[in-house]
N, C-alpha and C positions, 0 to 999 in steps of 0.2 A: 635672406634666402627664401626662396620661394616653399611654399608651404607642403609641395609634394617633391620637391626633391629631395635627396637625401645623401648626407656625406658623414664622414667620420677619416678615420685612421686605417687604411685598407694594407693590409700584407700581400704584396707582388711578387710572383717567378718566374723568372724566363732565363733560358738558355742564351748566352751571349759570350762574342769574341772579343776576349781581352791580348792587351800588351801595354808593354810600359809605355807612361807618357812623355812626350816629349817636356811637360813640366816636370818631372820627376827628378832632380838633383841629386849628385854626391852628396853624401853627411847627411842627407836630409830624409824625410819619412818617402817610401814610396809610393809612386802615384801612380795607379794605372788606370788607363782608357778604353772603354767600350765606345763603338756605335749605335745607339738607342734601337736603327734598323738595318739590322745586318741582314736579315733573308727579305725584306722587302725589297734590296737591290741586289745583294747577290744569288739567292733564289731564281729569281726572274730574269738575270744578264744585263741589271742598270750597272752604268757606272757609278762611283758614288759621287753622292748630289752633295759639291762643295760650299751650295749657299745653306746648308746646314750642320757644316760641319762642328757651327760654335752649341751646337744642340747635343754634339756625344757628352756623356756623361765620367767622369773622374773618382776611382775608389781608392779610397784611403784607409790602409789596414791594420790592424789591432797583433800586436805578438800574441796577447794571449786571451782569451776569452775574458769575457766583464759581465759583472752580474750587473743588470738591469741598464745593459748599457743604451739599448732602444729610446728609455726612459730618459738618460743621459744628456742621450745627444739632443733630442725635441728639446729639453726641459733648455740646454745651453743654446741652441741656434734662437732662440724666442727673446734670451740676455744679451746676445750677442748684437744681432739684429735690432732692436733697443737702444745697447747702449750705442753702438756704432752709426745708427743709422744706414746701416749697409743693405743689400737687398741678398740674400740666401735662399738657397733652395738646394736644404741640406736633407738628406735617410738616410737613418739608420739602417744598415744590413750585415746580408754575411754570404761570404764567398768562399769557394776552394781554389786552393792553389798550393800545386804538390800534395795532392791528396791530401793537403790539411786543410780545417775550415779558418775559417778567420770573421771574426766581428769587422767590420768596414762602415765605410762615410763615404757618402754618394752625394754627389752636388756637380752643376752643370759646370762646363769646361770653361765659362766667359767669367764664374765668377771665384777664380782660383786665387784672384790676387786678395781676395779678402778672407782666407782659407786660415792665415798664420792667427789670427786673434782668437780664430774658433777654435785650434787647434790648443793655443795657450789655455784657453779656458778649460778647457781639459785633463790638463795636466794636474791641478788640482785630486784627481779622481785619480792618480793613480795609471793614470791608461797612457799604456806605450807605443808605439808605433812601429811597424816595420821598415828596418833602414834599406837607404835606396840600393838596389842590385841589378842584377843583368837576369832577365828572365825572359826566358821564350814564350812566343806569343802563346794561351790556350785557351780551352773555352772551358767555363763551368755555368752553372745553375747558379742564378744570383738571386737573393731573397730581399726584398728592402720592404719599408716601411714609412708612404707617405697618405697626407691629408688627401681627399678626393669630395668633389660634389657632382653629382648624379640627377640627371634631371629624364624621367618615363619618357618614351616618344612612342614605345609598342608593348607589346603583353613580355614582360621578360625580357626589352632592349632597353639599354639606357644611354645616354649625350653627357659625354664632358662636358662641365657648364665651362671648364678653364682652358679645354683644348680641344678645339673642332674637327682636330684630325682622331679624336680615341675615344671608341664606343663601347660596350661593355652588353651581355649578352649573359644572361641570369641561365644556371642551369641548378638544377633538384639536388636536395644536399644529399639525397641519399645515391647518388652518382657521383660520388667521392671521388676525383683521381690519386690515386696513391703515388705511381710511378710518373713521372714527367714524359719520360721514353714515349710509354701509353698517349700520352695527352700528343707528342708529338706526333706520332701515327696518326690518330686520329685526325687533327688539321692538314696534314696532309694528305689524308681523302678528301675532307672538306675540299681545297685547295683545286683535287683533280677532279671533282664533280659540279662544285658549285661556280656559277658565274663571275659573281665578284671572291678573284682569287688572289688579291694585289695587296696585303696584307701584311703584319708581325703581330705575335698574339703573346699573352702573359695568363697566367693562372691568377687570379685575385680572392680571395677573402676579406670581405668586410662584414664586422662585429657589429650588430644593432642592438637594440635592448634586449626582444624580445626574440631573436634569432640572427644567425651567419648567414648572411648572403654569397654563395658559391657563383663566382663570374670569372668570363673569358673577356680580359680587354682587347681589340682593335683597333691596333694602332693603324692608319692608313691616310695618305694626303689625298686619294683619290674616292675615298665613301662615298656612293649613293646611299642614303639611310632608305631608300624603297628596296635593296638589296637584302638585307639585314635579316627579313623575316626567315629568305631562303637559307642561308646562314644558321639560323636557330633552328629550322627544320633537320640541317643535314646533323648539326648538333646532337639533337634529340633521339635522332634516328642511331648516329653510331658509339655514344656517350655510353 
């Protein structure tokens, strides 16, 4: 790792559109599906883009709450991936559905067939799963919890070293957003003022020693990083 960039364990939230998957079986836990960019296409009037379709993400949800279950699931996907040699890209999170919350398992759509041994491993802990059912499509505020590295490119911008399409955008921690709602307004002046408006955004927190870094990620296949500054300006301005 390069000596000025900086990564850890970051907590993510964004607002996304779920419905069952079609991997989701009778008898079996259920699985539901999100698009990772749902208002970058339908926001703006794209159709959705099928050569990334194997990019939506799959949650897998918990009946009832689990103490320390974040710590859980890292601590199993890390044995798992080990013992199996499999490749994972498993978060821990938590989602609502029917107004209730639920602890969930976030891993991408391509790697569902290697799901079942992580799922066994689990069982051990005691953790159950929600059986498969019929549920109508809705949307909630999804939380998860993955690895990130951050590489400065401006005063307060930062470069996914692992995905060139998601940028990150430091704002003051004493600009708290409490309500998500808030945060969504906000990007959506962003959106009707500023230039580069072709975008999906997440709320992030990441933990350092000596301080939380409060960031807005960017996710977008279209970034010019000369954009970016404008971006942080309108930020600052209506944060």
């Amino acid at each position: 790792m390069n000596a000025n960039n900086i990564e850890g364990y970051a907590c993510f939230q964004e607002r996304l559109d779920i419905a069952v998957s079609p991997f989701s079986e009778k008898n079996g836990p259920l699985i539901l599906e999100s698009d990772p960019e749902p208002g970058y296409f339908s926001k703006n009037g794209f159709p959705e883009n099928l050569a990334h379709a194997s990019d939506h993400h799959l949650y897998i949800l918990t009946k009832h709450p689990v103490t320390c279950f974040q710590d859980w699931v890292i601590q199993q996907s890390f044995i798992v991936k080990n013992k199996l040699k499999i490749n994972l890209h498993i978060s821990p999170g938590q989602l609502t559905m029917g107004n209730v919350q639920h602890n969930c398992i976030r891993m991408r759509t391509q790697e569902v067939k290697s799901i079942k041994p992580f799922l066994d491993s689990l069982k051990k802990f005691d953790i159950k799963f929600v059986n498969h059912t019929k549920v109508k499509p809705f949307s909630s505020i999804v939380h998860f919890k993955k690895h990130i590295e951050i590489k400065p490119i401006n005063e307060g911008i930062f470069a996914d070293v692992n995905d060139k399409n998601r940028h990150f955008v430091e704002f003051p921690p004493n600009a708290l957003i409490e309500d998500y709602s808030d945060f969504e307004q906000i990007i959506d002046t962003i959106k009707n003022n500023c230039q580069f408006n072709m975008f999906d955004v997440a709320l992030v927190t990441l933990a350092r020693r000596n301080k939380v870094m409060n960031l807005i990620a960017i996710y977008s296949h279209d970034c010019d990083e000369t954009k970016l500054p404008e971006f942080k300006f309108y930020l600052d301005k209506h944060i």
